[in-house]
C-alpha positions, 0 to 999 in steps of 0.5 A, a space after each residue: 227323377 221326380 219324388 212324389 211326397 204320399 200325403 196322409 189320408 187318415 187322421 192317424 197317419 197326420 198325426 204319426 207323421 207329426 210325430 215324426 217331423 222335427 220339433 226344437 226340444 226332442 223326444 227321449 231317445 230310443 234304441 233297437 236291439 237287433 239280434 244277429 243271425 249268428 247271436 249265441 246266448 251270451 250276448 243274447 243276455 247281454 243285450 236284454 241287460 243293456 234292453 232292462 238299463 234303457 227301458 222303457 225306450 227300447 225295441 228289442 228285435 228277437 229275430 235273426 237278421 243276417 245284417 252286417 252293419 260295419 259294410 252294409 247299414 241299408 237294413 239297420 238304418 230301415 229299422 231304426 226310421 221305422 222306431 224313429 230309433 237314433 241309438 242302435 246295439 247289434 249283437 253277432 257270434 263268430 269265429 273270428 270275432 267271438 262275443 261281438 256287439 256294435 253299438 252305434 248312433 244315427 243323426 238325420 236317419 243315418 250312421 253317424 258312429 258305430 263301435 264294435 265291442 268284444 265281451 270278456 268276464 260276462 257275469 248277467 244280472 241274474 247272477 247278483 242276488 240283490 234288489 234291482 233299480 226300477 226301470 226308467 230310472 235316471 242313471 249316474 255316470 262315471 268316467 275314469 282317467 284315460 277317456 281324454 287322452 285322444 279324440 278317438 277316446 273322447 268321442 267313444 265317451 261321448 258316446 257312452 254317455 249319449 246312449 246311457 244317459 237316460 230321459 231328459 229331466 229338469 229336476 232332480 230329487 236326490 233321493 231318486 239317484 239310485 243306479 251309478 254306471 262306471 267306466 274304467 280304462 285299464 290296459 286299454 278295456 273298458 271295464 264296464 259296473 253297475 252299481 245300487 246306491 244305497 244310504 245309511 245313517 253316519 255316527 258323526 255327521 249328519 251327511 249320509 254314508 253312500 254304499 254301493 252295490 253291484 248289481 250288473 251287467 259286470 263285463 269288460 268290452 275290448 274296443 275292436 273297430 270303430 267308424 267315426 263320422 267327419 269333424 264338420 258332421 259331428 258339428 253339424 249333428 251337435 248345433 243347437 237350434 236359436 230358439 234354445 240359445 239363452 239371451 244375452 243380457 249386458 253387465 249380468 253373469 252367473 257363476 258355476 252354482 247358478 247364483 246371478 251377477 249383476 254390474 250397476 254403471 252409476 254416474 259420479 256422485 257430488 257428496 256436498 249435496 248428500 244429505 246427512 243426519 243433522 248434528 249439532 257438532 257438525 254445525 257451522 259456527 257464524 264466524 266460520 260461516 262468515 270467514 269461509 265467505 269472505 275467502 270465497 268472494 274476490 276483494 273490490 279494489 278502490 278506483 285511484 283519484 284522478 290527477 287534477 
């Protein structure tokens, strides 16, 4: 079979799929919420939540869509190439499994991982009565003990920190880090906070006192089923292009503070030529001079006279 490449017609439509192709630094990562067919308001209402967290990069698709993405990911993966969306949250309601949300991740267009979640002890985030965070802010993640146990468990937090971790920035004013995400593992559910930070004046010290504030989602998720991608995938979907690769540079380090270390190869030094301060104490006297040379210098022996 020949595939024929439809090239853009209209200047718009170039510069849609410029958009579109490759480039070496990202776009900020988008996520679509699909509503299922059978989604009660429960999950409904989670899903918003999770759509107020990921504003202003996320598409939320209010109609019903008889999808099942853990058999069939043909419609899912049209809908996230026609957002250029890589993160994706589906939400279904049924008998057998009540409250459900799947979450997952593309890498070239198609699934790389997916995680299918059960929803206990909801409480929205009309239900705290306090101020919010403004939205497209960058959050704060926090991961308890337990997420490193097994390699399932470290790829479920690679993905939790993937789809919360907010725009990409390169300066951060500490002033601006409002919103704290907690993950805890107990009893094998994730027990999913979120939190306001809030700093008040100390008494004794000059450093601020932290407080936090739930201000929710406040849920626990039971992980049901999930569909990990190989090893060589998630590899391959982790590479990082030569162009962002740092230079090497010989005899020069950095330490965990970002502070920059240097090693200087010198040749040996003859300390005889240095030159130092002129001192009258360090001056040498005229018979240590001459003493000094005549030790230095071999003796002339005298030639023997001959026998005549």
């Amino acid at each position: 079979m020949t595939h024929h490449i439809k090239k853009p017609k209209t200047r718009q439509g170039k510069l849609f799929l410029e958009k579109r192709e490759p480039k070496i630094i990202e776009n900020d990562k988008t996520t679509i919420f699909v509503r299922g067919a059978n989604a009660n308001n429960l999950v409904l209402t989670a899903m918003k939540d999770f759509a107020a967290l990921k504003k202003p990069n996320c598409v939320f698709y209010n109609r019903k869509n008889e999808i099942n993405p853990l058999e069939d990911v043909t419609k899912l993966e049209t809908f996230c190439q026609r957002t250029d969306a890589s993160l994706f949250m589906f939400g279904s309601n049924n008998k057998k499994r009540p409250n459900n949300l799947i979450a997952g991740r593309l890498f070239d267009h198609h699934i790389l991982d997916m995680f299918e979640f059960g929803i206990e002890e909801f409480k929205a985030m009309k239900d705290f009565k306090t101020s919010k965070v403004a939205s497209g802010n960058k959050p704060m993640l926090l991961f308890t003990d337990g997420f490193d146990e097994t390699s399932d468990k470290k790829r479920l937090k690679n993905f939790l920190m993937d789809f919360f971790r907010g725009p990409v920035v390169e300066y951060i004013n500490l002033k601006g880090l409002e919103n704290l995400l907690v993950f805890s593992l107990v009893n094998d559910k994730i027990l999913f906070r979120n939190y306001r930070t809030e700093l008040k004046k100390a008494a004794d010290t000059k450093m601020p006192l932290v407080e936090l504030i739930e201000i929710g989602p406040h849920m626990n998720l039971v992980l049901r089923r999930s569909k990990l991608a190989s090893g060589d995938l998630f590899k391959n979907s982790c590479r990082v292009p030569k162009q962002l690769k740092p230079t090497k540079i010989k005899n020069v380090s950095h330490d965990k503070l970002g502070t920059t270390h240097g090693r200087i190869h010198m040749e040996r030094q003859d300390y005889s030529k240095l030159r130092t301060r002129k001192l009258k104490a360090l001056k040498k006297r005229k018979f240590e001079s001459i003493k000094q040379n005549n030790q230095s210098s071999p003796k002339k022996m005298k030639p023997e006279s001959e026998e005549t």
